[in-house]
Biopython code that builds the backbone (N, CA, C, O; Angstrom):
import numpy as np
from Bio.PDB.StructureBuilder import StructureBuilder

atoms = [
    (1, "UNK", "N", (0.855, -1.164, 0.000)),
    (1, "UNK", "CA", (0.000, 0.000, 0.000)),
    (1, "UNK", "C", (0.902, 1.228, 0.000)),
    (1, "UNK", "O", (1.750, 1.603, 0.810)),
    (2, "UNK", "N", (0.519, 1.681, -1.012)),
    (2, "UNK", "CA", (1.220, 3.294, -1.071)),
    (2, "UNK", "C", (0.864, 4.269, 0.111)),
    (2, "UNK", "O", (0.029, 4.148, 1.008)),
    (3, "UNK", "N", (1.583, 5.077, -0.113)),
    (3, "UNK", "CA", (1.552, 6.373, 1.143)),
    (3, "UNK", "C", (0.043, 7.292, 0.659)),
    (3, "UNK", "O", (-0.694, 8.008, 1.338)),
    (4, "UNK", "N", (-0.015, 6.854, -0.990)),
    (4, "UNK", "CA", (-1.288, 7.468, -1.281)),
    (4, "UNK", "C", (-2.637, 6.971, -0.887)),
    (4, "UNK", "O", (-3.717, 7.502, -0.628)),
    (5, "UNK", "N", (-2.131, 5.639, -0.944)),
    (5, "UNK", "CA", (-3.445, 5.339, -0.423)),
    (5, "UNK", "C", (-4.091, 4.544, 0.836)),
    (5, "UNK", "O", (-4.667, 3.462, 0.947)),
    (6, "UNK", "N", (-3.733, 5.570, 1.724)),
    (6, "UNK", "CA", (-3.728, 6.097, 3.245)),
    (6, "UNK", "C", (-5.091, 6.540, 3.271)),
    (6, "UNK", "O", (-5.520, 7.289, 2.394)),
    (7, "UNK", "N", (-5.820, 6.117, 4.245)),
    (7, "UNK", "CA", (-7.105, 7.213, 4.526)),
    (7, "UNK", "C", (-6.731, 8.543, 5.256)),
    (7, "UNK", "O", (-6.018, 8.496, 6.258)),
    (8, "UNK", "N", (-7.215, 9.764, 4.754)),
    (8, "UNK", "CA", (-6.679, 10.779, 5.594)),
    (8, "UNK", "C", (-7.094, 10.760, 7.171)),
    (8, "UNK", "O", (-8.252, 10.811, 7.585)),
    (9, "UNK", "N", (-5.783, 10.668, 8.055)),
    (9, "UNK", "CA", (-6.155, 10.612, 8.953)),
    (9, "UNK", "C", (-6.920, 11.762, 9.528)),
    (9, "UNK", "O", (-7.728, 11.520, 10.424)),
    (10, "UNK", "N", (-6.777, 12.783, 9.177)),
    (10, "UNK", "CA", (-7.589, 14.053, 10.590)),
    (10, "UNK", "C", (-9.336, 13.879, 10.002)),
    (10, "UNK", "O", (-10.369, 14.041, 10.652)),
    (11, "UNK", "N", (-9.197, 13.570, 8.827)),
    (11, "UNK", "CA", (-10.581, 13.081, 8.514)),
    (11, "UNK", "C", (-11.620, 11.572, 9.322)),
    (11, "UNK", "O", (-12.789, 11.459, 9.689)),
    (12, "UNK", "N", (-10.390, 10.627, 9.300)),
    (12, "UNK", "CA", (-11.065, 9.619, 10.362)),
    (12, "UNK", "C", (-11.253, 10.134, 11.672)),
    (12, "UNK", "O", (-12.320, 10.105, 12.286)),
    (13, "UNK", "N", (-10.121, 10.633, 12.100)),
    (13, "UNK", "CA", (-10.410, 11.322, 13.587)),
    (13, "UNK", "C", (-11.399, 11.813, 13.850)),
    (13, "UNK", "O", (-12.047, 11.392, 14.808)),
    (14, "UNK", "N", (-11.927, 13.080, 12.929)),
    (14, "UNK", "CA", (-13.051, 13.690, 12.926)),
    (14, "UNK", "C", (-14.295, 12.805, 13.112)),
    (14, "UNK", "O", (-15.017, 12.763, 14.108)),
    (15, "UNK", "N", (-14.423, 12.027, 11.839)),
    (15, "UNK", "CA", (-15.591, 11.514, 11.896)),
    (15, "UNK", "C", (-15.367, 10.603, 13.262)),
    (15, "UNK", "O", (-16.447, 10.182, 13.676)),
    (16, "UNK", "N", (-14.349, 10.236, 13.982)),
    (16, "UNK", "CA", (-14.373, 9.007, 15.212)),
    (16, "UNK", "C", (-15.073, 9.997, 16.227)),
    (16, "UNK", "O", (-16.149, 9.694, 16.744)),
    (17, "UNK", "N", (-14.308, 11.413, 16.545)),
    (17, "UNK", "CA", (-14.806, 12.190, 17.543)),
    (17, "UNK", "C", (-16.301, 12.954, 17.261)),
    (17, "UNK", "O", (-16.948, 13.562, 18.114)),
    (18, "UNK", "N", (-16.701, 12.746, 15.739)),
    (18, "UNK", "CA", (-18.105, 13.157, 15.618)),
    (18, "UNK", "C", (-19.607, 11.473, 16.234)),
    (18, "UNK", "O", (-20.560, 11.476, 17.014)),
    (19, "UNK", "N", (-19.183, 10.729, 15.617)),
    (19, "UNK", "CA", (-19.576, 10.016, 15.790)),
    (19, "UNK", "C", (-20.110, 9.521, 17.563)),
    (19, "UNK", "O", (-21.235, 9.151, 17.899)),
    (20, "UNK", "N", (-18.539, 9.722, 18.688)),
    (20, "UNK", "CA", (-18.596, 9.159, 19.876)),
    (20, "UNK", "C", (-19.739, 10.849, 20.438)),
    (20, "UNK", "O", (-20.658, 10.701, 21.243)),
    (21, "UNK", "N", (-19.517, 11.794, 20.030)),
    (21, "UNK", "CA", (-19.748, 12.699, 20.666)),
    (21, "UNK", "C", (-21.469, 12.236, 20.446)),
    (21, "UNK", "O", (-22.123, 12.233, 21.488)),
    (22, "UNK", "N", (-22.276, 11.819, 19.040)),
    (22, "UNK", "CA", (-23.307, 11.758, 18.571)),
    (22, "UNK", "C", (-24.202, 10.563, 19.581)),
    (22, "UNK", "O", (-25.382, 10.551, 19.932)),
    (23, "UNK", "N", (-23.060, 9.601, 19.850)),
    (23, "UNK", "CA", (-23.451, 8.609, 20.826)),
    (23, "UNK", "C", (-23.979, 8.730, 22.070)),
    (23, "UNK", "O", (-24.828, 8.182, 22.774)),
    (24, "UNK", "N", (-22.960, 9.904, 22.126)),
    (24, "UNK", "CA", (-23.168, 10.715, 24.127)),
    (24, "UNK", "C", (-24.356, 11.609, 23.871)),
    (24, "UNK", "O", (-25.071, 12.000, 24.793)),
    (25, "UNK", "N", (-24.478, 11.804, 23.101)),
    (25, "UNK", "CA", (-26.005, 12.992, 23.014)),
    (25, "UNK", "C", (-27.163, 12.069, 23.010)),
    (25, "UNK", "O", (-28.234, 12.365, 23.538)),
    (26, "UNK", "N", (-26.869, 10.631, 22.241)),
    (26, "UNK", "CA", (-28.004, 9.776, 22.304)),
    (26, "UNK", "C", (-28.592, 9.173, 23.542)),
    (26, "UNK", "O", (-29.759, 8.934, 23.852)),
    (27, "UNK", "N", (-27.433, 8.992, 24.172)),
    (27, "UNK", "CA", (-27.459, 8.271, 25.463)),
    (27, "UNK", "C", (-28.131, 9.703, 26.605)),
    (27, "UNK", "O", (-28.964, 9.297, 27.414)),
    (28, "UNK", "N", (-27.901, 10.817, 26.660)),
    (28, "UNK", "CA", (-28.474, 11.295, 27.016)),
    (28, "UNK", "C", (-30.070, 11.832, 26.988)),
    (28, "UNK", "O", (-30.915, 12.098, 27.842)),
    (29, "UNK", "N", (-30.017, 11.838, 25.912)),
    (29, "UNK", "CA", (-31.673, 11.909, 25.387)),
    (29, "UNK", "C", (-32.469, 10.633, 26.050)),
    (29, "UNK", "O", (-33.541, 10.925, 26.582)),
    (30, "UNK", "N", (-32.180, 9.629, 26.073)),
    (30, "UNK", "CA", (-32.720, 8.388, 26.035)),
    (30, "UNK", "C", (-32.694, 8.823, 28.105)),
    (30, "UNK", "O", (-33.710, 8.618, 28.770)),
    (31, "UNK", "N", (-31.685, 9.266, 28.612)),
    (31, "UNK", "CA", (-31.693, 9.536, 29.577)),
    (31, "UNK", "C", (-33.049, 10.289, 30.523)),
    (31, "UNK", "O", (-33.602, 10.018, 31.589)),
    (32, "UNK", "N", (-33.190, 11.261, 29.574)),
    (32, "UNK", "CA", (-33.856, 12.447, 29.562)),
    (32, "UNK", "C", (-35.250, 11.984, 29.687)),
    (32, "UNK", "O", (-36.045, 12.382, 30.538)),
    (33, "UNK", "N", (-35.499, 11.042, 28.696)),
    (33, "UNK", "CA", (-36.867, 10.439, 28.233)),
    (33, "UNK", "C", (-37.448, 9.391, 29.178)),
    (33, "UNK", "O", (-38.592, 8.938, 29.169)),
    (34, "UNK", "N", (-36.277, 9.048, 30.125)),
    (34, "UNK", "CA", (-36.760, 7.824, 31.259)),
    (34, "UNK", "C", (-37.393, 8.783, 32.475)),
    (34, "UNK", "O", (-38.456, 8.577, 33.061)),
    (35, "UNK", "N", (-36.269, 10.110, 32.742)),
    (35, "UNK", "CA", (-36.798, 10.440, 33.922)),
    (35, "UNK", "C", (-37.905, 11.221, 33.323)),
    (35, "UNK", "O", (-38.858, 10.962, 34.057)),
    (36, "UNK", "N", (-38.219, 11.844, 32.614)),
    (36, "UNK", "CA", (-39.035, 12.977, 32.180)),
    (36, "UNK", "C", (-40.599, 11.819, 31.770)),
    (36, "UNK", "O", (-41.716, 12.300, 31.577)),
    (37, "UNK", "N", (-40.432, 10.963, 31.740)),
    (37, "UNK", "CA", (-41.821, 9.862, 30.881)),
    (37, "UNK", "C", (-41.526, 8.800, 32.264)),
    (37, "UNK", "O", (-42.581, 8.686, 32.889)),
    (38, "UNK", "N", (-40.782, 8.275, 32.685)),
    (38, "UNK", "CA", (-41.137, 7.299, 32.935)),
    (38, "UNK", "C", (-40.936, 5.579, 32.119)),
    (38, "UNK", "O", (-40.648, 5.381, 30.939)),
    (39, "UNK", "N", (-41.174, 4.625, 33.096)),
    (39, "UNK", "CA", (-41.544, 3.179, 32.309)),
    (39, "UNK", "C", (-42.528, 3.020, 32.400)),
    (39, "UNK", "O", (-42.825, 2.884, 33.587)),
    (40, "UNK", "N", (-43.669, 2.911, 31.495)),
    (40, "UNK", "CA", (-44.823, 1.882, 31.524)),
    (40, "UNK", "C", (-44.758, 0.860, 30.863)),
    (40, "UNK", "O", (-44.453, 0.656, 29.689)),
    (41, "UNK", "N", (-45.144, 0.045, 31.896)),
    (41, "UNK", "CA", (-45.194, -1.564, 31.712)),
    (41, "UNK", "C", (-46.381, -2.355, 31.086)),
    (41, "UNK", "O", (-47.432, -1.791, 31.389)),
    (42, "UNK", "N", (-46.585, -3.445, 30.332)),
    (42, "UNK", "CA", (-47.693, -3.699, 30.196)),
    (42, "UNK", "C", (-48.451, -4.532, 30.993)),
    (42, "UNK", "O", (-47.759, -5.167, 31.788)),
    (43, "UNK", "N", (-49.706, -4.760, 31.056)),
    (43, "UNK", "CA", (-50.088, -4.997, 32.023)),
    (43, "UNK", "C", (-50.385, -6.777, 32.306)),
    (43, "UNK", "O", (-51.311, -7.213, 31.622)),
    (44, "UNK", "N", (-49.830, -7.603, 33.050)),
    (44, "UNK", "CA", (-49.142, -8.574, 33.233)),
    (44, "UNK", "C", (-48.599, -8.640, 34.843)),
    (44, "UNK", "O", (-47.601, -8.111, 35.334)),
    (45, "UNK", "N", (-49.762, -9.595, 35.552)),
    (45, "UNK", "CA", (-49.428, -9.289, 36.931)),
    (45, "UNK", "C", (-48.427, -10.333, 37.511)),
    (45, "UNK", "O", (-47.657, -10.223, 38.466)),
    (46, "UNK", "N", (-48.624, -11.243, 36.775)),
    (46, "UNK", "CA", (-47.299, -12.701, 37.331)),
    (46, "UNK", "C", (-46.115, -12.261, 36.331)),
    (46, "UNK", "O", (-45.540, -11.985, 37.383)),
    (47, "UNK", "N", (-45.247, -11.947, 35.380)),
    (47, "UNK", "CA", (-44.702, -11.449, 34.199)),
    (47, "UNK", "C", (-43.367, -10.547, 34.461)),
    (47, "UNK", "O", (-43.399, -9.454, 33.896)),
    (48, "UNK", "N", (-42.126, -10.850, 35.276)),
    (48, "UNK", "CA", (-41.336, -10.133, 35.688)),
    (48, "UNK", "C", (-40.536, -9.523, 34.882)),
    (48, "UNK", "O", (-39.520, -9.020, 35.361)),
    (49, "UNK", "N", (-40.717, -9.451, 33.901)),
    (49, "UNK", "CA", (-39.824, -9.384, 32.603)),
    (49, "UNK", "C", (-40.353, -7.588, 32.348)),
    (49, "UNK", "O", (-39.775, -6.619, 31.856)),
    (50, "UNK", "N", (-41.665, -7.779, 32.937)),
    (50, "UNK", "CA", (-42.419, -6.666, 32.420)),
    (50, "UNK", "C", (-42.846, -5.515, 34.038)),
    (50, "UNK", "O", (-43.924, -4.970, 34.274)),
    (51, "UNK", "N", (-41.554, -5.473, 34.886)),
    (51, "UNK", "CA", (-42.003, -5.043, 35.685)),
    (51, "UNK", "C", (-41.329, -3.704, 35.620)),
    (51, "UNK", "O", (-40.112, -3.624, 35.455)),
    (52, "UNK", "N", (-42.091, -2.663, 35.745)),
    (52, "UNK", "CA", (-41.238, -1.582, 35.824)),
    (52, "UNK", "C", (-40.267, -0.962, 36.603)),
    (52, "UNK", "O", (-39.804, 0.112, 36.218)),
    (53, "UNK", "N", (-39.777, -1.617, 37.933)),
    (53, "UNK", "CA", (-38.824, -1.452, 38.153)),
    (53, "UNK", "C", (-37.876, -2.068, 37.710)),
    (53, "UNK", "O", (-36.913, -1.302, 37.734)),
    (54, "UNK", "N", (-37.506, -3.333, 37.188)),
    (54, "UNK", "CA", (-37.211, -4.257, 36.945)),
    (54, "UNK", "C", (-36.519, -3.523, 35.263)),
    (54, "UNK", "O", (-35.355, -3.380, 34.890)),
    (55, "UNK", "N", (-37.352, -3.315, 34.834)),
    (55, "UNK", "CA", (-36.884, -2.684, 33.347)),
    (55, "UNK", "C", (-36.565, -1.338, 33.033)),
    (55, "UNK", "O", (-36.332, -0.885, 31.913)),
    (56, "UNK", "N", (-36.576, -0.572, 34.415)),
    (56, "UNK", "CA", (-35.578, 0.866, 34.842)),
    (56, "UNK", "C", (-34.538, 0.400, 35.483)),
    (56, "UNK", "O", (-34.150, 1.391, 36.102)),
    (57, "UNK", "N", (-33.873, -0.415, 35.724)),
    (57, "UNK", "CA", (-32.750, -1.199, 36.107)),
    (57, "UNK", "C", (-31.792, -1.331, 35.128)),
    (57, "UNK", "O", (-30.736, -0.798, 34.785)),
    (58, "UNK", "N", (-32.819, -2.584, 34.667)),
    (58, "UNK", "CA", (-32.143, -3.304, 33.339)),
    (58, "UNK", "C", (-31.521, -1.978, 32.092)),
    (58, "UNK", "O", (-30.549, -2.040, 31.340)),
    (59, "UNK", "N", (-32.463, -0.938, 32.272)),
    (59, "UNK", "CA", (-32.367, 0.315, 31.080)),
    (59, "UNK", "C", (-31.203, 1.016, 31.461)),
    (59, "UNK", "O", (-30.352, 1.271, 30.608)),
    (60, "UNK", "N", (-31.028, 1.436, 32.900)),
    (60, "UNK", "CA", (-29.618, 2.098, 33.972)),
    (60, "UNK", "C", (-28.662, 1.657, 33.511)),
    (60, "UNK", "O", (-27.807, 2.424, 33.068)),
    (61, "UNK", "N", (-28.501, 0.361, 33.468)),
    (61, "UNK", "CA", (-27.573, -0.748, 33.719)),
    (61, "UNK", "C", (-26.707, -0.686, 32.379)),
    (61, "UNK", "O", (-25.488, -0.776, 32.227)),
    (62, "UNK", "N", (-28.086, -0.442, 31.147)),
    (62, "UNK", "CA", (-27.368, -0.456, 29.796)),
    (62, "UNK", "C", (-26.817, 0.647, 29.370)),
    (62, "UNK", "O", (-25.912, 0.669, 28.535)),
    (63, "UNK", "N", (-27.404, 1.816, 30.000)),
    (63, "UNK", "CA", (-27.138, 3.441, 29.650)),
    (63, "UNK", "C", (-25.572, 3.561, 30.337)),
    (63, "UNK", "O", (-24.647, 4.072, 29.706)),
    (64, "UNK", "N", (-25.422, 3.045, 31.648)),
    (64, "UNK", "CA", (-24.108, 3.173, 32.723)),
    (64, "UNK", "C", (-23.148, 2.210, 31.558)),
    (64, "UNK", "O", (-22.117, 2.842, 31.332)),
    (65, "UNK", "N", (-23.174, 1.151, 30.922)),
    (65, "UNK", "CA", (-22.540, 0.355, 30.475)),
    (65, "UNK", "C", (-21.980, 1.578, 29.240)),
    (65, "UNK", "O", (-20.892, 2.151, 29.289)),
    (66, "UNK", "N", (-22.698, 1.709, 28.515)),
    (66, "UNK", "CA", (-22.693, 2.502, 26.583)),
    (66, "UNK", "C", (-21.934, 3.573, 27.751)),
    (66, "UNK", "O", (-20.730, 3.573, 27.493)),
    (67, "UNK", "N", (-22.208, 4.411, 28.850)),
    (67, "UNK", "CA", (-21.822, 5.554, 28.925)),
    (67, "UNK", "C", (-20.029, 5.335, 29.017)),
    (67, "UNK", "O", (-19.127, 5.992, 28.498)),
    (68, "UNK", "N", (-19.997, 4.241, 29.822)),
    (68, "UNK", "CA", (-17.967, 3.940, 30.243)),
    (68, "UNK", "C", (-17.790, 3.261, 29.129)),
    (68, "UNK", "O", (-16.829, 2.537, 29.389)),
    (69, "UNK", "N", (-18.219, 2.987, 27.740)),
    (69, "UNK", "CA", (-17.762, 2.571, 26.948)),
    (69, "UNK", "C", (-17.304, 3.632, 25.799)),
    (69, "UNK", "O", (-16.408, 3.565, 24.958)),
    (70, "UNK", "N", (-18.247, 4.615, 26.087)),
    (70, "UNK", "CA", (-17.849, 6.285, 25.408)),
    (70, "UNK", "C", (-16.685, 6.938, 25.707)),
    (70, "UNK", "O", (-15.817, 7.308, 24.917)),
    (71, "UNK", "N", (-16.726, 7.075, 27.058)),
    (71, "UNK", "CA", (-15.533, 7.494, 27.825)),
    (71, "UNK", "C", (-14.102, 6.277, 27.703)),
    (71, "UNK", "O", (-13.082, 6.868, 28.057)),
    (72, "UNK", "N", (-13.933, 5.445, 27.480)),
    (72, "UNK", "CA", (-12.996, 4.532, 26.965)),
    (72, "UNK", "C", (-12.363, 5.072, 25.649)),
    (72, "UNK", "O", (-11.207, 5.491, 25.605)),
    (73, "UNK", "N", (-13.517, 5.016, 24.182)),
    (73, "UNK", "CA", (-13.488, 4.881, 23.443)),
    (73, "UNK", "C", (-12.716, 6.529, 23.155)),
    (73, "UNK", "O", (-11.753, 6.599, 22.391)),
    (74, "UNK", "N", (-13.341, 7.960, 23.953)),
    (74, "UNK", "CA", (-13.280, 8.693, 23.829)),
    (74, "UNK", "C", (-11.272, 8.915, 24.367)),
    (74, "UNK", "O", (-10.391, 9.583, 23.825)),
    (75, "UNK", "N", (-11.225, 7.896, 25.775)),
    (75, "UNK", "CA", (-9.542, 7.971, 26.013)),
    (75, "UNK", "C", (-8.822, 7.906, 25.079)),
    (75, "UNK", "O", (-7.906, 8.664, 24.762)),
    (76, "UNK", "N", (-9.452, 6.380, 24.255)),
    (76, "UNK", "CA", (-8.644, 5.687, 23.373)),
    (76, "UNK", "C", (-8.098, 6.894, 22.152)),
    (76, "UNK", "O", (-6.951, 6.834, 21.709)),
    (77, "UNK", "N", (-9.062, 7.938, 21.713)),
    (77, "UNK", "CA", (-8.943, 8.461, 20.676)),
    (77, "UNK", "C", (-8.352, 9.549, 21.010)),
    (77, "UNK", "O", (-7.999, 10.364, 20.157)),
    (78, "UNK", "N", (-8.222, 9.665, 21.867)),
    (78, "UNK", "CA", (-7.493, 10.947, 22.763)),
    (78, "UNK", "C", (-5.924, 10.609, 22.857)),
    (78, "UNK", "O", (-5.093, 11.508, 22.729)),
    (79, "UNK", "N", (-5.525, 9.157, 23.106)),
    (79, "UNK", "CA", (-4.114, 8.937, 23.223)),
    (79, "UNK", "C", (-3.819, 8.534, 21.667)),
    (79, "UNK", "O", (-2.630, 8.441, 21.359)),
    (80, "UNK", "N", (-4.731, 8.305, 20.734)),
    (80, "UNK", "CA", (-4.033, 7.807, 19.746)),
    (80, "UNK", "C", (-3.822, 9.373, 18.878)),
    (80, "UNK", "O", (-2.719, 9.745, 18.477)),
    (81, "UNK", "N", (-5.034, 10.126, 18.704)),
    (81, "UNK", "CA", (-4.493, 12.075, 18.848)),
    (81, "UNK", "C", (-2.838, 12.250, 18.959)),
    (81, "UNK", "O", (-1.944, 12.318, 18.115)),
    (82, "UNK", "N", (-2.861, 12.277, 19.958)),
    (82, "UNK", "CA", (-1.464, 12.524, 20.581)),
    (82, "UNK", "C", (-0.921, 11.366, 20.248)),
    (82, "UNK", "O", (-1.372, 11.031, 21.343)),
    (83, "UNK", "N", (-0.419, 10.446, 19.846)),
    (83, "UNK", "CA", (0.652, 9.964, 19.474)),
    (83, "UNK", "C", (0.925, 10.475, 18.212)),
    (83, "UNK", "O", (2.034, 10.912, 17.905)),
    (84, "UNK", "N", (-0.397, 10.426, 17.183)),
    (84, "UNK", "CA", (0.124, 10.959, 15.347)),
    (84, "UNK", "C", (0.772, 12.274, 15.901)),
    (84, "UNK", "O", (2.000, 12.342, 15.844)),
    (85, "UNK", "N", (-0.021, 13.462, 16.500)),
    (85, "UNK", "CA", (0.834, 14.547, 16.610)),
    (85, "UNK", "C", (2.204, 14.663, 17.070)),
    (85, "UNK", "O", (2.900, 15.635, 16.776)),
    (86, "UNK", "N", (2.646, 13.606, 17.850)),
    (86, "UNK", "CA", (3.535, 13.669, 18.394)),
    (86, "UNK", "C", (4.535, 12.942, 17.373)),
    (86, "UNK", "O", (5.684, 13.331, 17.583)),
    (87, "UNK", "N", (4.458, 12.049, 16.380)),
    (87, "UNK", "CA", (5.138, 11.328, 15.713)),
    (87, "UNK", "C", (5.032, 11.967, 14.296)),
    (87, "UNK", "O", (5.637, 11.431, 13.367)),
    (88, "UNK", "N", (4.202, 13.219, 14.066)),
    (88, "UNK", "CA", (4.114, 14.299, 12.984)),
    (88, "UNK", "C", (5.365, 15.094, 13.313)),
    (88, "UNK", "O", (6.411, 15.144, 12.666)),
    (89, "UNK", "N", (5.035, 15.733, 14.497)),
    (89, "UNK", "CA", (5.950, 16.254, 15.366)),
    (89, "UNK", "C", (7.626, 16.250, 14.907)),
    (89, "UNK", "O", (8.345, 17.200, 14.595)),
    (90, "UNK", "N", (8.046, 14.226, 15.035)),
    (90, "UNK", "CA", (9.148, 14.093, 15.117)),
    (90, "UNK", "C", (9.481, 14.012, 13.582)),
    (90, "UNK", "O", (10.606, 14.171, 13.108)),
    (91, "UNK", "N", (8.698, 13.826, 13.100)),
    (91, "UNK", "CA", (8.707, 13.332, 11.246)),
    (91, "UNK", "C", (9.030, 14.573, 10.911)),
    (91, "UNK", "O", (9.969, 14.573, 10.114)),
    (92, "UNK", "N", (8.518, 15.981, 11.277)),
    (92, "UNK", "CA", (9.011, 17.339, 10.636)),
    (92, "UNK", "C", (10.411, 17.949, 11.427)),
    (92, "UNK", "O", (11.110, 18.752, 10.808)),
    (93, "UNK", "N", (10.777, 17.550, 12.766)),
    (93, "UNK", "CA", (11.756, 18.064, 12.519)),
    (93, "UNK", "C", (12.886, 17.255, 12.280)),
    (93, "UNK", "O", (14.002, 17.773, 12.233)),
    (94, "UNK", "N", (12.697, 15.837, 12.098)),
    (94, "UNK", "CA", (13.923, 14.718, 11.088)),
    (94, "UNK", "C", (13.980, 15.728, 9.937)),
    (94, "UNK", "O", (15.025, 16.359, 9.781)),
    (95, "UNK", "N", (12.770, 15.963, 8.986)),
    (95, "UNK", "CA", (13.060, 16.580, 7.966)),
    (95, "UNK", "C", (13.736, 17.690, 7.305)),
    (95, "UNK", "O", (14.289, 17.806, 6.211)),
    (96, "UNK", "N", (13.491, 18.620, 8.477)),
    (96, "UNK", "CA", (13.954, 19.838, 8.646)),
    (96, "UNK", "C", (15.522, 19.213, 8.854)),
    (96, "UNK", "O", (16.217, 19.399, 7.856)),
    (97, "UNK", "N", (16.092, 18.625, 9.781)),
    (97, "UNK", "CA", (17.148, 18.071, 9.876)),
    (97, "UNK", "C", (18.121, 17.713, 8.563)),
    (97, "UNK", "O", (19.148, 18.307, 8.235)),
    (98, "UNK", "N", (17.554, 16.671, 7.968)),
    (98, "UNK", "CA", (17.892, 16.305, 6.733)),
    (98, "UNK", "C", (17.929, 17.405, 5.821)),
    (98, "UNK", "O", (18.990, 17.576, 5.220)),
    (99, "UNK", "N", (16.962, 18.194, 5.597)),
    (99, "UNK", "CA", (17.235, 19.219, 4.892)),
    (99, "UNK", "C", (18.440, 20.361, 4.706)),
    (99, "UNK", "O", (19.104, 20.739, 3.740)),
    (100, "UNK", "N", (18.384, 20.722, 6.140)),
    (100, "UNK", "CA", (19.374, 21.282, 6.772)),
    (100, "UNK", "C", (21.035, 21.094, 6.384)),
    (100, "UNK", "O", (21.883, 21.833, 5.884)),
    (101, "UNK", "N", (21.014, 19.388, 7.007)),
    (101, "UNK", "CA", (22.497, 19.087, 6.554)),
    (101, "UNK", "C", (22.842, 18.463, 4.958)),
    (101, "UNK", "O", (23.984, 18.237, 4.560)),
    (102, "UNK", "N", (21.856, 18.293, 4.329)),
    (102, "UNK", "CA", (21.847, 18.501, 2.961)),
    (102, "UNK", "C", (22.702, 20.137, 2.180)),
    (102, "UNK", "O", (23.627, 20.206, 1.370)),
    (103, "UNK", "N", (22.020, 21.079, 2.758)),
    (103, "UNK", "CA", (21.554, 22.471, 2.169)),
    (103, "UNK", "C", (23.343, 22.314, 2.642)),
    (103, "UNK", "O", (24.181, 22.290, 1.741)),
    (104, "UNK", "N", (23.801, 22.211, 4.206)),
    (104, "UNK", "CA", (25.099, 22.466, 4.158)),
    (104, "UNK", "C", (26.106, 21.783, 3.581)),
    (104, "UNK", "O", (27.230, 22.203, 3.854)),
    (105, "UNK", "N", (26.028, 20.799, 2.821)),
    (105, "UNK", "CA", (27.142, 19.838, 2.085)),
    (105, "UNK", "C", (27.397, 21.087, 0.968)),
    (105, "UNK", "O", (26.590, 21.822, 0.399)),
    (106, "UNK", "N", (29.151, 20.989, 0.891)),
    (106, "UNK", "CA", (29.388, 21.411, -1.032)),
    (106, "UNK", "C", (29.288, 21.447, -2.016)),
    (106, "UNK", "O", (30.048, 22.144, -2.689)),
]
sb = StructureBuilder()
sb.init_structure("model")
sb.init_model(0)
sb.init_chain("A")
sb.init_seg("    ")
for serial, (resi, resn, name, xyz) in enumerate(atoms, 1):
    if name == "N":
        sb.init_residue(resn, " ", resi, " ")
    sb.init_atom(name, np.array(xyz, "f"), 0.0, 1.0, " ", f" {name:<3s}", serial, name[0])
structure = sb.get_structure()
């Protein structure tokens, strides 16, 4: 694989940090919509599957899960950030280097 045909990275980044950010807004909404509405359950008096505390739990449980999986995902993209910059970083001033003691040869 050529150097050309690289996906641009600040473009994946973007879309990674658009995407996780789109996730966290979802998860909040969905948040929003439990305390603000409520669970109603259907109505089913032996049926635990269908109990509304029972399925504001189960809903917590999945929202707390997606939420530390955002915040992971969000580290992850945060240290891998900083490594390209940092290895951009060293790639321009090798170059500058090379250039440098090029420009000074006879």
């Amino acid at each position: 694989m050529s150097r050309r045909d690289l996906p641009d990275l600040d473009a994946t980044l973007y879309v990674t940090t658009d995407g996780l950010g789109r996730a966290d807004a979802f998860i909040r909404s969905v948040e929003r919509l439990i305390d603000d509405h409520g669970i109603v359950a259907e109505d089913s008096a032996d049926d635990d599957d269908h109990d509304p505390g029972r399925i504001r739990n189960h809903l917590a449980h999945l929202i707390g899960s997606t939420k530390a999986a955002i915040r992971e995902a969000q580290y992850a993209h945060g240290q891998t950030v900083a490594r390209f910059e940092a290895h951009r970083a060293e790639s321009e001033r090798t170059r500058e280097t090379v250039i440098a003691e090029h420009e000074g040869q006879p």
